[in-house]
C-alpha positions in Angstrom: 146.1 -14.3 -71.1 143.4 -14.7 -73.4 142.6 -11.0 -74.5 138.9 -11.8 -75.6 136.5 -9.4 -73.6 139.0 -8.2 -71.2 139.5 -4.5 -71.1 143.1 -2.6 -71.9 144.4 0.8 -71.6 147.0 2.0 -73.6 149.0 5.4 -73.8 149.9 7.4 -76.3 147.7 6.0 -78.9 147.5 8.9 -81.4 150.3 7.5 -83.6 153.4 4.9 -84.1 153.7 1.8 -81.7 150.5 3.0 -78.8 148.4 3.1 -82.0 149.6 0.2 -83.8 149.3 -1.8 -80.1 145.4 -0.8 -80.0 145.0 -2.2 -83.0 146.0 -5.5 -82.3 144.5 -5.8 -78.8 141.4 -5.3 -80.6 141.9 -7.9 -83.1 142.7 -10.2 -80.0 139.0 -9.3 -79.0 140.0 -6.8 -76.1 138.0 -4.1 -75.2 140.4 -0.9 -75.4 140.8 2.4 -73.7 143.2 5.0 -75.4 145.3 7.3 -73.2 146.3 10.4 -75.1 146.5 13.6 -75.4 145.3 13.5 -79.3 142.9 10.8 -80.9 143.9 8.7 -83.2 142.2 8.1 -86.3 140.4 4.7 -85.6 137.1 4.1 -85.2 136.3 0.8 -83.9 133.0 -1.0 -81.8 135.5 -1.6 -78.9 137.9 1.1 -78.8 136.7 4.2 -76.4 139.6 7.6 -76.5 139.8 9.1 -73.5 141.5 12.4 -73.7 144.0 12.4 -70.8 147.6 13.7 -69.9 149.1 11.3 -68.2 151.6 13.7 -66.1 148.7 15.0 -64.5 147.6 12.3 -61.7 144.4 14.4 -61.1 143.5 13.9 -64.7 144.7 10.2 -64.4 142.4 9.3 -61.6 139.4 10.6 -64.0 140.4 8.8 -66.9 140.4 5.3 -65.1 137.0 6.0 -63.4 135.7 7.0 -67.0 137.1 3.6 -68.4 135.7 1.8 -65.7 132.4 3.2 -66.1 132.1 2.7 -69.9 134.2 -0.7 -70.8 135.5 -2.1 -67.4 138.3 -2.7 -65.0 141.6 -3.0 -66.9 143.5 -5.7 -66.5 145.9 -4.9 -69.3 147.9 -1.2 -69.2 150.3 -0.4 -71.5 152.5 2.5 -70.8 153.7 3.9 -74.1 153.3 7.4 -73.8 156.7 9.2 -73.5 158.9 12.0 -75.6 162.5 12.5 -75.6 164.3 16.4 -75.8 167.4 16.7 -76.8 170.3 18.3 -75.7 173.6 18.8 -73.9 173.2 18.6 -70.2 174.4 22.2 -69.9 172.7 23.5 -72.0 169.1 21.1 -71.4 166.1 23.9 -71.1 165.3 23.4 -67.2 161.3 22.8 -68.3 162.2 19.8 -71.2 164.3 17.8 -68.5 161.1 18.2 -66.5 158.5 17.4 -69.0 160.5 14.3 -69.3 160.3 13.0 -66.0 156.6 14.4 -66.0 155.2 12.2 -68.7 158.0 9.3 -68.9 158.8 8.6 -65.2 155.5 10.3 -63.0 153.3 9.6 -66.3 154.3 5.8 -65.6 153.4 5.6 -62.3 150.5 7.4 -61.7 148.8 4.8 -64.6 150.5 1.8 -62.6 149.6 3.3 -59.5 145.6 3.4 -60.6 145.2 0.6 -62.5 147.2 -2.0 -60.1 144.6 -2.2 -57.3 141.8 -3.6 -59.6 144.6 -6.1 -60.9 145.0 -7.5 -57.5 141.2 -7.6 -56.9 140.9 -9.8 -60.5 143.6 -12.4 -59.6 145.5 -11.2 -62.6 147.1 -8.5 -64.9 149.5 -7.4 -67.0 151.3 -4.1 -67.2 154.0 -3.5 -70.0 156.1 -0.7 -69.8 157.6 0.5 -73.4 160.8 1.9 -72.8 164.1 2.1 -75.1 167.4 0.6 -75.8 168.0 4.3 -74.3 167.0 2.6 -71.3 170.2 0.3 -71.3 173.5 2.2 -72.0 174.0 6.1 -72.5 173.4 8.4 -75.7 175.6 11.5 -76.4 173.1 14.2 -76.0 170.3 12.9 -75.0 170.9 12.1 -71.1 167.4 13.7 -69.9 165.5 10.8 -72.0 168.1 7.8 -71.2 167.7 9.0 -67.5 163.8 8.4 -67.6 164.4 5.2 -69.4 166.9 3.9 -67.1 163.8 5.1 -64.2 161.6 3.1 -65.9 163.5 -0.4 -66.1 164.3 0.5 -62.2 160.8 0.9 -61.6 159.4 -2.0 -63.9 161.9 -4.5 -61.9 161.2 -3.6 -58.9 157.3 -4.3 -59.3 157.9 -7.2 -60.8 159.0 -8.8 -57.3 156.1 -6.5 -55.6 153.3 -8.0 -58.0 153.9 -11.2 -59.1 152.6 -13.3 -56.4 148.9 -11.6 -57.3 149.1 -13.1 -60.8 150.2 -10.0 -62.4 153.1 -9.8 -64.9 155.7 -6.5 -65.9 156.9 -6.8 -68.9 159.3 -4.0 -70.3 160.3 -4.1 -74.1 163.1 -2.3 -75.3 163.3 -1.1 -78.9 165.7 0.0 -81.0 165.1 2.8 -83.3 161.6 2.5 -84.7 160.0 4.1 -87.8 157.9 6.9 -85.6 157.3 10.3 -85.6 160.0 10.2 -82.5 162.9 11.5 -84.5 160.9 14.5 -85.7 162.8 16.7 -83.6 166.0 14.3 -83.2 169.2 15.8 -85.1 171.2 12.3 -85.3 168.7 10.5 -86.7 165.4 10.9 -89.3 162.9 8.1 -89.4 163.3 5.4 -92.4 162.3 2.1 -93.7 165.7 0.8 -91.7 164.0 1.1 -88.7 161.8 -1.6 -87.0 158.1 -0.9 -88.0 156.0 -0.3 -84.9 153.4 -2.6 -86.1 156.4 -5.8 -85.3 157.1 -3.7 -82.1 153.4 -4.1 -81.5 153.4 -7.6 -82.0 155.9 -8.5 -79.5 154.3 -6.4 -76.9 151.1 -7.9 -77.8 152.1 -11.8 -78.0 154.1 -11.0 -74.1 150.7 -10.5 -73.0 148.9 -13.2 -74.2 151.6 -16.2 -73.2 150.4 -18.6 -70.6 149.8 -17.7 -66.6 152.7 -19.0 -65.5 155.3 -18.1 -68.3 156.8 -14.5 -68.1 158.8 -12.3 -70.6 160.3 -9.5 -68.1 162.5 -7.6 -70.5 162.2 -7.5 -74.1 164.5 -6.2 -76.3 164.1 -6.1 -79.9 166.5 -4.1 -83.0 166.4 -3.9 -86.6 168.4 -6.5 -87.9 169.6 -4.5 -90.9 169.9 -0.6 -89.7 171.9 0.6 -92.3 169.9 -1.4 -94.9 170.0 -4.8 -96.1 173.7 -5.5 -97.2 174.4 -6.2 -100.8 176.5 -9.7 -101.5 
């Protein structure tokens, strides 16, 4: 897709790979709507923030009519807005495992589910869904979050066979542990210049969106090649 005037919506754009994913949609010459509960700290001719919790489909409905009404109908959405808890299943607080299906699994549809008819209208669109290597195998401790991932490649699959014959692609990247403020609360891990940088996660997610009409990256899973740092020889 050639990105030039066409209008996207990303989530979670305050910070890490949603902000980093703005940036280079605008550089492509999109016109950009940011999803999130906190702004970012970008000021740019073509980027509008539109303050929004995405677990709440009321408040979902109002930021899509508000981007409509100031940039356009998006034809781009990238779902990156998500947050992991952790914790042993027993002893998971009852409200975490539920914020984590709120925003990560109901967040995710709820933007699908309003953005998708204006897709069809247009002939063509293209919805990523940013989920994790998480999203692939199980992690010790942190089931609540690998179960939302594991919704989402469910989900992003199964839309796939829904959508594709109105032009639009679903594209779901997987990453491996990525220098963002995700492992604030983590207890395994702390963020460090081992980790992918979410501007190269950005990239990818970017360059899946602007390949050809008829060429299609469906999953998308990208690592640090060196995690425990570049080995000496």
């Amino acid at each position: 897709m050639d990105l030039n005037k066409k209008v996207a919506v990303v989530t979670g754009v305050s910070k890490g790979i949603g902000l980093e994913t703005v940036k280079q949609l605008l550089d492509a010459g999109a016109l950009v709507a940011g999803w999130g509960r906190s702004a970012p700290d970008l000021v740019h001719t073509n980027f509008t923030f539109i303050k929004t919790d995405v677990s709440d489909w009321e408040n979902v409905q109002s930021s899509y009519q508000a981007t409509v009404d100031k940039i356009g109908v998006p034809v781009v959405l990238v779902n990156n807005a998500g947050l992991g808890h952790q914790g042993l299943i027993h002893e998971m607080h009852v409200q975490q495992w539920k914020e984590m299906f709120d925003i990560n699994v109901h967040g995710l549809f709820y933007c699908i589910k309003i953005v998708t008819p204006g897709m069809i209208a247009a002939g063509e669109g293209h919805i990523v869904n940013v989920s994790s290597i998480a999203g692939t195998s199980g992690v010790k401790t942190m089931s609540g979050y690998v179960g939302t991932k594991h919704a989402v490649t469910g989900i992003s699959h199964s839309i796939f066979l829904e959508l594709r014959e109105h032009g639009i692609k679903v594209t779901t990247i997987y990453p491996g542990s990525t220098n963002t403020n995700f492992f604030d609360n983590i207890e395994f891990a702390n963020a460090n210049e081992n980790m992918m940088r979410p501007q190269d996660v950005a990239t990818s997610i970017v360059q899946a969106v602007q390949t050809y009409a008829n060429y299609h990256v469906v999953d998308l899973e990208v690592r640090p090649l060196w995690p425990n740092g570049k080995p000496n020889k």
